[in-house]
SEBALUM-922057 format. One record per residue (C-alpha): x negated, z, y. Coordinates in Angstrom, 2 decimals. Example, Ala and Ser with C-alpha at 12.3 -4.5 7.8 and 13.67 -1.06 7.14 Angstrom:
[[-12.30 7.80 -4.50]]
[[-13.67 7.14 -1.06]]
//
This chain:
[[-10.35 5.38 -23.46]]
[[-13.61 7.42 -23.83]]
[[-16.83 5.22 -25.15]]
[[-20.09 6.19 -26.89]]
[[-21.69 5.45 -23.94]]
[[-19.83 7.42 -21.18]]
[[-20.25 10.43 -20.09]]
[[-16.97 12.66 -20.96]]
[[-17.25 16.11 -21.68]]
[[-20.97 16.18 -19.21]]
[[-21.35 17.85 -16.02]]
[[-21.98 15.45 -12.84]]
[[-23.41 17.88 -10.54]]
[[-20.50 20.18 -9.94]]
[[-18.24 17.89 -11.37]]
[[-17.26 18.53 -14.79]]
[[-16.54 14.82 -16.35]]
[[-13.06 15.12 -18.98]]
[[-11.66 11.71 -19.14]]
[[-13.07 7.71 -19.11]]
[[-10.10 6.13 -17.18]]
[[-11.82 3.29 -16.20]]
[[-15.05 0.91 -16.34]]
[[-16.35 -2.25 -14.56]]
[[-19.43 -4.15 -13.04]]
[[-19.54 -1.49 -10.66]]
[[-19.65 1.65 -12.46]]
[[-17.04 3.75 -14.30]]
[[-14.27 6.18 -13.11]]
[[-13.75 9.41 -14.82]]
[[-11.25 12.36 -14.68]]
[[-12.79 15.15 -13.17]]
[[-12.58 19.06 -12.86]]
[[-14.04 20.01 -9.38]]
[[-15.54 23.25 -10.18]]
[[-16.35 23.86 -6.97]]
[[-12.55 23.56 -5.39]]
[[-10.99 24.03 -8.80]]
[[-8.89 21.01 -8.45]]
[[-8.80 17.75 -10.75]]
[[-10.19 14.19 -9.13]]
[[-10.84 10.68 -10.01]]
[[-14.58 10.53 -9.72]]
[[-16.09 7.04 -9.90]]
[[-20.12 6.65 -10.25]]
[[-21.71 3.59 -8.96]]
[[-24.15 1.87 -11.14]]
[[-27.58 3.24 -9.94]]
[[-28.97 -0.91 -9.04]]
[[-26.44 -0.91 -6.74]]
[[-27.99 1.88 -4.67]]
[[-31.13 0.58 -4.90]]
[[-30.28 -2.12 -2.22]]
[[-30.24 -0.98 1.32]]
[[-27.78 -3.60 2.25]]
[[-25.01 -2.34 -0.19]]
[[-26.06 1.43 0.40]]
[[-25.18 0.86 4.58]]
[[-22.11 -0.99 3.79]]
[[-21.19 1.13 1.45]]
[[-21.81 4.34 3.21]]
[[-19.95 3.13 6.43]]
[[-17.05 1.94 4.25]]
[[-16.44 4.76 2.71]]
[[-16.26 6.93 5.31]]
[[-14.06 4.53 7.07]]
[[-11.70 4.59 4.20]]
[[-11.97 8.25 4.27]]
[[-10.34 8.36 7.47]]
[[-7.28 6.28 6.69]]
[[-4.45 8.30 6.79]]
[[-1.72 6.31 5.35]]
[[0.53 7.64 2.63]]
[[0.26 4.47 0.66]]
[[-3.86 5.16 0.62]]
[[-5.41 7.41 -2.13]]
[[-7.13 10.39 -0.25]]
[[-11.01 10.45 -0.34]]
[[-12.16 13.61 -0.63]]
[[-15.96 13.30 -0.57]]
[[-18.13 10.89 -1.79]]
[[-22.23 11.23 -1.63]]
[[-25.20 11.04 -4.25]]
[[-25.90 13.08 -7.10]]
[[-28.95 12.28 -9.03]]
[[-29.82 8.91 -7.97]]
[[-25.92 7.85 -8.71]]
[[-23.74 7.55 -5.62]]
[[-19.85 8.76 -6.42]]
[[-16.43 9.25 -4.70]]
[[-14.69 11.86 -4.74]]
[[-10.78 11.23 -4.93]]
[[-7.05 11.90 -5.65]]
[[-6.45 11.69 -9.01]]
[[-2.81 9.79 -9.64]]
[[-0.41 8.64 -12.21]]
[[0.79 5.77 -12.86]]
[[0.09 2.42 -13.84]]
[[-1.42 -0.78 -12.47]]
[[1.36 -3.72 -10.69]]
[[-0.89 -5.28 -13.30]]
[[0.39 -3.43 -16.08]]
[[3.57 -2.98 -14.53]]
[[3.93 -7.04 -14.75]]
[[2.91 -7.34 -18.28]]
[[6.67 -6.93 -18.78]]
[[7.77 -9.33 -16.99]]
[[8.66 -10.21 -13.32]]
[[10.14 -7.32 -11.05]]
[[13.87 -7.57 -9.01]]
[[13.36 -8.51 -5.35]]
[[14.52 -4.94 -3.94]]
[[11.94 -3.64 -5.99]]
[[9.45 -6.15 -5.35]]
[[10.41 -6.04 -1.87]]
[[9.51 -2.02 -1.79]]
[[6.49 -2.34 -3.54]]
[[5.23 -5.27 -1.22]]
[[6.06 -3.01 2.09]]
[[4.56 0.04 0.67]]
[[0.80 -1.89 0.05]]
[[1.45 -3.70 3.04]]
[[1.84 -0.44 5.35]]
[[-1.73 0.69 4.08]]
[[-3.13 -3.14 4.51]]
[[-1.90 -3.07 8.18]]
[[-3.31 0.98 8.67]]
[[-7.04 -0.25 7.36]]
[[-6.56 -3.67 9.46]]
[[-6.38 -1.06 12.20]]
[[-9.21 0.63 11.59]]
[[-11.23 -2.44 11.39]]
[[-11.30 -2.93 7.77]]
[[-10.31 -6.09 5.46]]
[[-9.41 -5.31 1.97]]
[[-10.58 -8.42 0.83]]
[[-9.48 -7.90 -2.75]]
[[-5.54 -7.66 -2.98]]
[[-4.30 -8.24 -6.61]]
[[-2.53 -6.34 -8.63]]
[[-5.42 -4.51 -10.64]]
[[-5.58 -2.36 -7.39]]
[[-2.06 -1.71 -6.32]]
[[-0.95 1.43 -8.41]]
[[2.62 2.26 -8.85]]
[[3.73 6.03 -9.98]]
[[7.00 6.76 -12.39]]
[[8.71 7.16 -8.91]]
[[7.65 3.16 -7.64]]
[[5.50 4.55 -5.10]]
[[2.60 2.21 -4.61]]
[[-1.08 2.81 -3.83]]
[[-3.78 0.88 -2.71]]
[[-6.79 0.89 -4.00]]
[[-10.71 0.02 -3.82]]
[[-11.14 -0.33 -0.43]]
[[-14.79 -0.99 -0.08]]
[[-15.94 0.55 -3.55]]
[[-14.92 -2.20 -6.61]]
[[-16.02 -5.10 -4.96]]
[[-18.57 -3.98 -1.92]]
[[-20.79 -6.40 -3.49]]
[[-18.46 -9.50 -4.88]]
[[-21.72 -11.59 -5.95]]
[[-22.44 -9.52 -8.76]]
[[-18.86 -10.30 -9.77]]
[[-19.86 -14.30 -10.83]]
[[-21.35 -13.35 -13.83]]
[[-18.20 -11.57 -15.20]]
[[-15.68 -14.42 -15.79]]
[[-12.64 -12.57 -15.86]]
[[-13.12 -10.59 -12.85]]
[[-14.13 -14.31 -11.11]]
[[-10.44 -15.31 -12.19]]
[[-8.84 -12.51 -11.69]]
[[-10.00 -12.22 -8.28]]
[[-10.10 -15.75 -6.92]]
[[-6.28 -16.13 -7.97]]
[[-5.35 -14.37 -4.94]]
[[-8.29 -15.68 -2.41]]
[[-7.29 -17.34 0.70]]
[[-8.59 -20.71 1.08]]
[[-10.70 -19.68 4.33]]
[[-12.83 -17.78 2.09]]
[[-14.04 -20.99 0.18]]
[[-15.11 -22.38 2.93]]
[[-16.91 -19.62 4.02]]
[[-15.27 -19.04 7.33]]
[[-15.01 -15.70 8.48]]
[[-12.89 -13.19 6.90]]
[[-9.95 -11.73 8.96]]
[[-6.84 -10.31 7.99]]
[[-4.75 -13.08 7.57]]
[[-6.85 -13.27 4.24]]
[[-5.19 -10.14 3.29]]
[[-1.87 -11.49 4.06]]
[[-2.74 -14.60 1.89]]
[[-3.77 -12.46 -0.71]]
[[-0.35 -9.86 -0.28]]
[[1.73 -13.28 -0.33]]
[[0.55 -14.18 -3.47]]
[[0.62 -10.73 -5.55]]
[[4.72 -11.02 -3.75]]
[[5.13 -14.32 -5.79]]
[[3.71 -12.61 -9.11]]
[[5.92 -9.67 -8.24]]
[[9.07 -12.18 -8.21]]
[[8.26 -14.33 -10.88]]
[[5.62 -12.51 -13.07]]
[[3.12 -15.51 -13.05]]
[[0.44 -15.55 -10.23]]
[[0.96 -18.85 -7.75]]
[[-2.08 -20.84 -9.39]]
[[-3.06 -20.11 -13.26]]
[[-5.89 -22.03 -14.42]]
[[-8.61 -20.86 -17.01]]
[[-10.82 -22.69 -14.45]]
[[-12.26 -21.31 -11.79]]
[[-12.42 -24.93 -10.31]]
[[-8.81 -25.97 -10.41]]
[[-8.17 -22.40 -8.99]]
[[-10.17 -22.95 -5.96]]
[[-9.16 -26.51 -5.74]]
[[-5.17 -25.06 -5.93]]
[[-5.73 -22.74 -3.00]]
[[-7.46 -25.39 -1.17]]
[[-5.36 -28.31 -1.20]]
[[-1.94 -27.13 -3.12]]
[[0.91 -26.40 -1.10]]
[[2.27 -23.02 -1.68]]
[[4.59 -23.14 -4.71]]
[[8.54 -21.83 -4.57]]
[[9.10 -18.56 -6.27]]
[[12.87 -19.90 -6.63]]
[[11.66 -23.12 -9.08]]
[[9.60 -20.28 -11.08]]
[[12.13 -17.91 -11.49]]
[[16.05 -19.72 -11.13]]
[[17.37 -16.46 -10.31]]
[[15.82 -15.83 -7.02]]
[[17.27 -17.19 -3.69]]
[[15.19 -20.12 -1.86]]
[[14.88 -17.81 0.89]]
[[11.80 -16.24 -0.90]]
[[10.17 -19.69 -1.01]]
[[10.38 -19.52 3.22]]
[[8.16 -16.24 2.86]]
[[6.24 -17.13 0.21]]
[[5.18 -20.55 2.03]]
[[4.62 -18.80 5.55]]
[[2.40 -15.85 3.54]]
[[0.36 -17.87 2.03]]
[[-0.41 -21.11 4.55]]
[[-3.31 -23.04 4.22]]
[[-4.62 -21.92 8.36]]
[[-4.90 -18.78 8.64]]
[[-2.83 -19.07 12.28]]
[[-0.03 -20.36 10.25]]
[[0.55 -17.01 8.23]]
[[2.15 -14.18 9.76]]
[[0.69 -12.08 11.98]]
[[0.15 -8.47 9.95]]
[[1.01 -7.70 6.70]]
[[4.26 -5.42 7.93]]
[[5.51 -8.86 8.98]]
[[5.39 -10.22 5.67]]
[[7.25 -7.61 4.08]]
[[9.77 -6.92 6.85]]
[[10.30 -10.67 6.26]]
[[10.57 -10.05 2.07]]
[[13.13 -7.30 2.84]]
[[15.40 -9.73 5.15]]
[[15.00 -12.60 2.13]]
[[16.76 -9.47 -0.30]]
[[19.23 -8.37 2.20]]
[[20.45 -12.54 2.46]]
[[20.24 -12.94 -1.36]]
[[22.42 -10.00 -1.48]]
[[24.68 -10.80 1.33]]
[[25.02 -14.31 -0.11]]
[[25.52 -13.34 -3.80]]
[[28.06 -11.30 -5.09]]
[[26.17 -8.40 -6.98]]
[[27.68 -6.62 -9.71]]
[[28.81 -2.67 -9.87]]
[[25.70 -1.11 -10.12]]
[[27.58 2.36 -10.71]]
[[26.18 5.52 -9.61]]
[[23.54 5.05 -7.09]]
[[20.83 6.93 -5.31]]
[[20.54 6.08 -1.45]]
[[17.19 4.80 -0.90]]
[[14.51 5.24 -4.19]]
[[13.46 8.57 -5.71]]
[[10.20 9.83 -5.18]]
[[11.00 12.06 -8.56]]
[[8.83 11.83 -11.47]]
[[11.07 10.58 -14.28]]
[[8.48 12.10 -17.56]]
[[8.80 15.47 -16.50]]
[[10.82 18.16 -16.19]]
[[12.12 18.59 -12.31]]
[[10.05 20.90 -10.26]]
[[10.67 20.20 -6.94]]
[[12.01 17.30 -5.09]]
[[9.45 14.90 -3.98]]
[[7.00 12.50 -4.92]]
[[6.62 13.34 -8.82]]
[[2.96 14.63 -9.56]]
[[0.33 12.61 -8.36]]
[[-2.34 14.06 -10.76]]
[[-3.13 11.07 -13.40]]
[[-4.20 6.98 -13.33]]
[[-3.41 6.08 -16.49]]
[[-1.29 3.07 -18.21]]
[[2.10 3.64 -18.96]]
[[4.25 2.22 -21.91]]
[[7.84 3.34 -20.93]]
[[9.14 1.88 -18.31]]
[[10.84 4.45 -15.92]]
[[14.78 4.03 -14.75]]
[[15.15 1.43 -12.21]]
[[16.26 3.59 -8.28]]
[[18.68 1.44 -6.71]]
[[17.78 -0.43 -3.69]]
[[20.63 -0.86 -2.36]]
[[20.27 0.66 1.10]]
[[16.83 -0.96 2.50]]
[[13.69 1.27 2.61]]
[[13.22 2.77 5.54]]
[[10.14 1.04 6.19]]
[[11.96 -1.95 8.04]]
[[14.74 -1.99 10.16]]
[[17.73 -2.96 8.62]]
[[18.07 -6.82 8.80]]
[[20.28 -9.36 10.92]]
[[23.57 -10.11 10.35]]
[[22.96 -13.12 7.24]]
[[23.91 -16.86 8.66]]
[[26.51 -18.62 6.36]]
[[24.53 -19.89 3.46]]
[[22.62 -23.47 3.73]]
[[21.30 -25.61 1.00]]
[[17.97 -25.08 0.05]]
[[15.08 -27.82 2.02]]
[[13.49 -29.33 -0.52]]
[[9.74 -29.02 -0.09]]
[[7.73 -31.45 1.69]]
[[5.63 -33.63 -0.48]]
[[1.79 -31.87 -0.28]]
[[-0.09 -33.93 1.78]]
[[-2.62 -36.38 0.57]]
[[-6.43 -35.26 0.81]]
[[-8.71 -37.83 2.76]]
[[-9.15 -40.54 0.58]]
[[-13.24 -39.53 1.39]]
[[-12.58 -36.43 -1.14]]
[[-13.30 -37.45 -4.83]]
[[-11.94 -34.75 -7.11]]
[[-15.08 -33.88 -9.05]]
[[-17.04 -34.24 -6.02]]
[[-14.59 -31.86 -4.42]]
[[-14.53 -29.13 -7.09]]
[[-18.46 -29.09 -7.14]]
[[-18.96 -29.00 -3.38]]
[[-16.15 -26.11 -3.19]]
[[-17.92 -24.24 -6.26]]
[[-21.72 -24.84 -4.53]]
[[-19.79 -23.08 -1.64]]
[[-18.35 -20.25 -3.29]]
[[-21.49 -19.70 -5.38]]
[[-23.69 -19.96 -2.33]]
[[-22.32 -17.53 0.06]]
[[-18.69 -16.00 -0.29]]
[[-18.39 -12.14 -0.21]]
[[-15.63 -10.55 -2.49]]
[[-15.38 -7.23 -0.98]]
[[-13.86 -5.47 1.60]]
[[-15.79 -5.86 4.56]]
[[-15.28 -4.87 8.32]]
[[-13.99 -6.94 10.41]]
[[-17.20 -7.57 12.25]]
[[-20.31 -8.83 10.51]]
[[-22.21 -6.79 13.40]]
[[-22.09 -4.09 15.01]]
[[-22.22 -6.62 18.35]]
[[-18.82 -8.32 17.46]]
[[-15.87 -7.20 19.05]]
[[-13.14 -6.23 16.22]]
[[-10.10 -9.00 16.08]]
[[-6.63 -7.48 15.06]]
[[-4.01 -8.50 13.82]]
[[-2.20 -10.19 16.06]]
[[2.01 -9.56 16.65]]
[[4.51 -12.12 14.78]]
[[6.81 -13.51 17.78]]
[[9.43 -13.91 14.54]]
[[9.70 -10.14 13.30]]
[[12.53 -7.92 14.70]]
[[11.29 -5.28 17.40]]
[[8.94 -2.22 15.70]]
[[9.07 1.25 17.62]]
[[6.00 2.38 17.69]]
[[5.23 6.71 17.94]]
[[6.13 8.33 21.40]]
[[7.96 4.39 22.71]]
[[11.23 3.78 23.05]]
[[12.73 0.10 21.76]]
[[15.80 -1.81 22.84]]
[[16.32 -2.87 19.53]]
[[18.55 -0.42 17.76]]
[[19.38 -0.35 14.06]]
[[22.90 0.33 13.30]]
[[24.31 3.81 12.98]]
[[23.97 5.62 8.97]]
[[26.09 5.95 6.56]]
[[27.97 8.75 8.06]]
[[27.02 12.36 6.32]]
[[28.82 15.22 5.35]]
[[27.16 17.52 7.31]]
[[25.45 14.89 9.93]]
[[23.23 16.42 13.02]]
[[25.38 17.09 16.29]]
[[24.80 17.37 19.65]]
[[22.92 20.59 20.54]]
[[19.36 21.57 21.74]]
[[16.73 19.13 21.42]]
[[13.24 19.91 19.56]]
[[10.48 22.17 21.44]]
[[7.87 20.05 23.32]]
[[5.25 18.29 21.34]]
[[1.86 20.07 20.70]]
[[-0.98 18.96 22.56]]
[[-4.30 19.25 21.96]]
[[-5.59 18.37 18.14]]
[[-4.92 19.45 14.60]]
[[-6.93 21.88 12.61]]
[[-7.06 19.81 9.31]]
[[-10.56 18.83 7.92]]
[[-10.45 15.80 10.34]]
[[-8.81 16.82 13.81]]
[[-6.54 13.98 15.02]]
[[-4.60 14.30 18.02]]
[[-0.51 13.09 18.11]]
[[1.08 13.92 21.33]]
[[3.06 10.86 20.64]]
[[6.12 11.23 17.69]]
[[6.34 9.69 14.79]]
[[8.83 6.95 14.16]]
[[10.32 5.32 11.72]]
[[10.14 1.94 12.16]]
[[12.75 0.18 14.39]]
[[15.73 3.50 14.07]]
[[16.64 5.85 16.97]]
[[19.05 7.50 14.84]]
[[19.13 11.67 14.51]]
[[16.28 11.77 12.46]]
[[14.17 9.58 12.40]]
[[11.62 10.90 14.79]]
[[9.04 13.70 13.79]]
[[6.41 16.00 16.24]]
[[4.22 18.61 14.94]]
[[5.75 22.43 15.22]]
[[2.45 24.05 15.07]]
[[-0.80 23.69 15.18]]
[[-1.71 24.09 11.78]]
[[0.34 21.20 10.91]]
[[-1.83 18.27 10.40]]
[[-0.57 14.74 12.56]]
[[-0.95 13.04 8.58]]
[[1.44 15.44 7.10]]
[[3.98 15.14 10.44]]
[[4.42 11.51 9.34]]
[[4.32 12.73 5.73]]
[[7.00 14.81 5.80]]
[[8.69 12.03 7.84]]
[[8.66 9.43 5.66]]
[[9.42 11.62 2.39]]
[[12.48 12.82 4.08]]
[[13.68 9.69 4.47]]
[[12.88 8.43 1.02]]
[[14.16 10.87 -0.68]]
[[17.38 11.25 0.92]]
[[18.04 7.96 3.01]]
[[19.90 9.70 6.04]]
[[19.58 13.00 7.79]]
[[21.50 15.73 7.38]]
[[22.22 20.17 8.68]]
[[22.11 21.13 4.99]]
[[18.85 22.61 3.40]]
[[17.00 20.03 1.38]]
[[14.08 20.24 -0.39]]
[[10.91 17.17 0.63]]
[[7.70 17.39 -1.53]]
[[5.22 15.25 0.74]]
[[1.31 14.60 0.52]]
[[-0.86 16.08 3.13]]
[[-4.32 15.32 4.51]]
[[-5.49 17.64 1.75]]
[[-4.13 18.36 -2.28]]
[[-1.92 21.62 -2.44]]
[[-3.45 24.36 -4.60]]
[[-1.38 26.54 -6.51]]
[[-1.74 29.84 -5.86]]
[[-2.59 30.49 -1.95]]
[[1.46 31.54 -1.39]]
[[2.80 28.18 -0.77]]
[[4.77 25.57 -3.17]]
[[2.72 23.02 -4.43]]
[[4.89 19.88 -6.13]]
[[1.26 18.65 -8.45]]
[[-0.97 17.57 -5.25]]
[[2.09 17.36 -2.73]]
[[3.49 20.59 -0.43]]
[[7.21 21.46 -0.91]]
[[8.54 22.04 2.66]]
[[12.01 23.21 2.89]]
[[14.00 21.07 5.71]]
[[17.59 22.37 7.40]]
[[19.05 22.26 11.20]]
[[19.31 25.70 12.05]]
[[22.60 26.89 13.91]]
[[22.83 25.26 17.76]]
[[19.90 22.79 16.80]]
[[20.50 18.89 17.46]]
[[17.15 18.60 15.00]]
[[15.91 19.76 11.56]]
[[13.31 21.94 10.96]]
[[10.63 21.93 8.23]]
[[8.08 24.79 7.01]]
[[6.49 25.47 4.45]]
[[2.57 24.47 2.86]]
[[0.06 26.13 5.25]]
[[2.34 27.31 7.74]]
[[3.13 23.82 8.60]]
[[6.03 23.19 10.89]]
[[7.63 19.62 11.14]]
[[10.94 19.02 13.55]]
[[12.81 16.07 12.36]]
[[15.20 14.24 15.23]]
//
C-alpha cells in the first residue's frame, strides 16, 4: 500500500516508519517499529493544518487522553500519542485483521455471528459512553474484526475530530452520513442514543450486507434518515426471522427516547432475536462444534491458546472458518424461554410528512443544516466543561445485568455440565484493596462479572497486586471465550493486558497478549491464574 508520497522506510522521531496501512483527510497511519520500547505500533500522523487550530488541538488533546483511559477489551490500546515536529501522532496497538467493511464485501454475515460482532462493538460503545465520550462515527470502516471474529473499535476522537473538513471528500460524506442519526441533521445535541442509531444500522448491514438507506445522494440519504421508517432486515434478506426487524426498528427510531437505552441493550436484544430464530427453526447438524467462538488465529501455526496475534491491520482475502455460535456469547445472559411463534406484524405505513414540507424545499433546508453546523466526530458528551454529563439511561425491557461486586436475582441457568466441573471447597482469598501498579493505577475492590451468570466461574478478583484491574476482567472474559464453561483441569487463556507482552522478560507472550495458565488447585472451590508479570487472577 506504500505511495511516492509517504513516508515508509523514514524515521518519525523514535519511530521508525515500515508500512503505509492507511490514508485519509486526516493524515495517514503507518506500521511502526518503536525503537525506543522495541515493540511494533500503528502510528497515525495528523495532517500538520489540523494542529494549527487551537480548537481541534484542545479537543483533540482531551480526547485522546480520554480514549487512552478506556479499558475495554473491544478498544485498541493507546499507548502514547504527542507531537513530533510540528505533526501530532498516536501511538497504538498494532492489529490484524480486516475492516466489517471488508469483511461485508462478501456478502451479508449469519445472525450468531452478526449478533457477536454487534455485542463486542457495543461493549466498547457503552465503556466510552461511560466515560463521557460519543463515538459519533459508527460504520463499519472502523469496526475491525481479527481471523478469530474478535471486533475492535476504532477512531474514537482521531478520524473524524473535525467532521467539516470531511464535506469536501464525497465518499467519506456518504459513507459517513449512511449511518447518522436523524438528531444530528437537525443539529440537536449529540448523545448516545446517536451511537445506538448508528450501531442499529451497521446490525442491518451485518444481516443483510446492504446499509439501511443507499443513495449516491447525499440528499435522499439525509432525507431517508429523516422521514423513512426504519426498513425490515427480514424483506432484505428472506432468510432472517422478523424478529430482527423488532430490533432493527427500536435501534434505529426516529426520537432518540424511542431507541434503547445503551448500546448493551441493543445487542442483548440481537442475541435474544438469534436464540428465537433458532428456537423457532429447525437448524441443521452443524457437526463438530466449538462451545462458544475461538479466539485462535486460524493463518498461523498454534502457539498458545488465546486471542490469535494482534500485531497487523491489514485486509484480508481468505475468509477464516466460521466458530459455531451455538452456545450464546457470554456477553449476555442466556435468553428467555422463546413464546410459540406468531406471524410477523406487517409494518405500519410511514407516516405522512406535514403537507407544509415540499420535497426539494426539504432536502435543501436539511442540506443548509448539515452544511451549516453538524459535527462528525466523536465529541464529549458535554459541549462545556459547565454541562453536567447525561448517560445512558437503563432499558426497563433488557433482562437484569450484574454489575462487579452486586449480587442479581436474576440467575442464568446452570452450564453444560463439565467433566471435571468446580466443587464445593474453599472460596477465593479476599479481594485486594488499595490500587494497581499498571501505568494507570485503577482501583477494583469490587469483582468482575460476567454479565447476568452466578455460576462457578464467572466472577474474577485480582490475586496480587501486580495484576492490573484491566487484565482481571481480561483474563475473565478470555476464559470464558475460549472455553464457554469453567472447569478443575489446567487450561491455557492468552488475554490482552493494559500493556503489549514483550518477549523475552521470562513470561509467555501469545503476539501482544500474556499466556496465563488457569487450573483449581486441590481443595479449591475456584481457579487460579498466573502467569505475565506475576499476575494472579482467581476465577469463581
Amino acid at each position: 500500500m506504500d505511495s511516492p508520497n509517504s513516508r515508509v522506510g523514514q524515521m518519525f522521531g523514535h519511530y521508525r516508519l515500515t508500512g503505509l496501512l492507511g490514508r485519509g483527510g486526516m493524515g495517514e497511519v503507518y506500521r511502526a517499529d518503536d525503537t525506543k520500547k522495541g515493540r511494533t505500533v500503528a502510528l497515525k500522523i495528523l495532517a500538520e493544518q489540523f494542529w494549527q487550530d487551537e480548537k481541534f488541538r484542545t479537543r483533540f488533546q482531551r480526547e485522546s487522553r480520554a480514549a487512552a483511559v478506556l479499558q475495554e477489551p473491544h478498544v485498541i490500546p493507546i499507548h502514547d500519542w504527542g507531537e513530533i515536529d510540528g505533526h501530532p501522532y498516536i501511538d497504538m496497538r498494532l492489529v490484524e485483521g480486516q475492516t466489517l467493511q471488508e469483511l461485508l464485501s462478501a456478502g451479508p454475515l449469519k445472525p450468531a455471528r452478526a449478533s457477536f460482532i454487534i455485542g463486542g462493538v457495543a461493549a466498547a460503545l457503552d465503556a466510552a459512553h461511560a466515560a463521557g465520550l460519543i463515538h459519533r462515527d459508527v460504520k463499519p470502516q472502523n469496526v475491525i474484526v481479527t481471523p478469530s471474529d474478535f471486533p475492535y473499535l476504532v477512531d474514537f476522537g482521531i478520524a473524524e475530530a473535525k467532521g467539516e473538513s470531511g464535506l469536501t471528500n464525497t465518499g467519506m460524506q456518504i459513507g459517513t452520513w449512511t449511518y447518522m442519526a436523524p438528531e444530528r441533521f437537525r443539529d440537536r445535541e449529540a448523545t448516545p442514543a446517536v451511537d445506538v442509531y448508528a450501531l442499529a444500522c451497521v446490525l442491518f448491514e451485518c444481516l443483510t450486507g446492504e446499509p439501511p438507506f443507499q443513495s449516491n445522494s447525499i440528499e435522499q440519504i439525509m432525507t431517508s434518515h429523516l422521514f423513512m421508517p426504519p426498513p425490515q432486515p427480514s424483506q432484505a434478506n428472506r432468510a432472517l426471522s422478523p424478529a430482527f426487524d423488532d430490533v432493527v426498528a427500536r435501534g434505529m427510531a426516529k426520537e432518540p427516547d424511542d431507541r434503547y437505552g445503551s448500546c448493551g441493550a441493543l445487542g442483548r436484544a440481537t442475541q435474544r432475536a438469534v436464540e428465537s430464530d433458532t428456537a423457532i427453526r429447525p437448524a441443521p447438524d452443524p457437526g463438530p462444534t466449538m462451545p462458544v467462538p475461538t479466539q485462535q488465529a486460524w493463518n498461523r501455526p498454534r502457539t498458545a491458546p488465546g486471542f490469535g496475534d494482534p500485531t497487523m491491520h491489514r485486509p484480508t482475502n481468505v475468509a477464516p472458518p466460521q466458530p459455531s455460535y451455538n452456545t450464546p456469547p457470554p456477553s449476555y445472559p442466556p435468553p428467555p424461554a422463546p413464546s410459540a411463534p406468531r406471524p410477523a406484524a406487517s409494518s405500519p405505513p410511514p407516516k405522512a410528512a406535514s403537507r407544509k414540507w415540499l420535497m426539494p424545499a426539504a432536502i435543501a433546508g436539511v442540506a443548509v443544516l448539515v452544511l451549516g453546523g453538524i459535527g462528525i466526530a466523536i465529541g464529549v458528551l458535554t459541549n462545556d466543561d459547565s454541562k453536567p454529563v447525561p448517560t445512558a439511561q437503563p432499558d426497563p425491557s433488557d433482562p437484569p445485568v450484574q454489575r462487579p461486586g452486586t449480587d442479581t436475582d436474576t440467575k442464568s441457568p446452570d452450564p453444560t455440565p463439565t467433566a471435571n466441573p468446580l466443587s464445593v471447597g474453599s472460596p477465593p482469598p479476599p479481594p485486594l484493596v488499595g490500587k494497581d501498579t499498571s501505568a494507570n493505577p485503577t482501583s477494583c475492590t469490587g469483582d468482575y462479572a460476567l454479565p447476568g451468570r452466578n455460576d462457578p466461574g464467572t466472577h474474577a478478583r485480582r490475586g496480587s497486586a501486580d495484576t492490573s484491574c484491566f487484565f482481571t476482567d481480561s483474563v475473565l472474559r478470555s476464559y470464558w471465550q475460549k472455553y464457554g464453561d469453567a472447569s478443575r483441569d489446567l487450561r491455557e487463556v492468552s488475554a490482552p493486558g493494559a500493556v503489549d507482552c514483550v518477549p523475552g522478560n521470562g513470561f509467555r507472550c501469545d503476539g501482544a497478549n500474556f499466556v496465563m495458565e488457569c487450573q483449581a488447585r486441590p481443595g479449591n472451590a475456584y481457579i487460579t491464574c498466573t502467569g505475565g508479570r506475576d499476575a494472579v487472577v482467581y476465577l469463581y
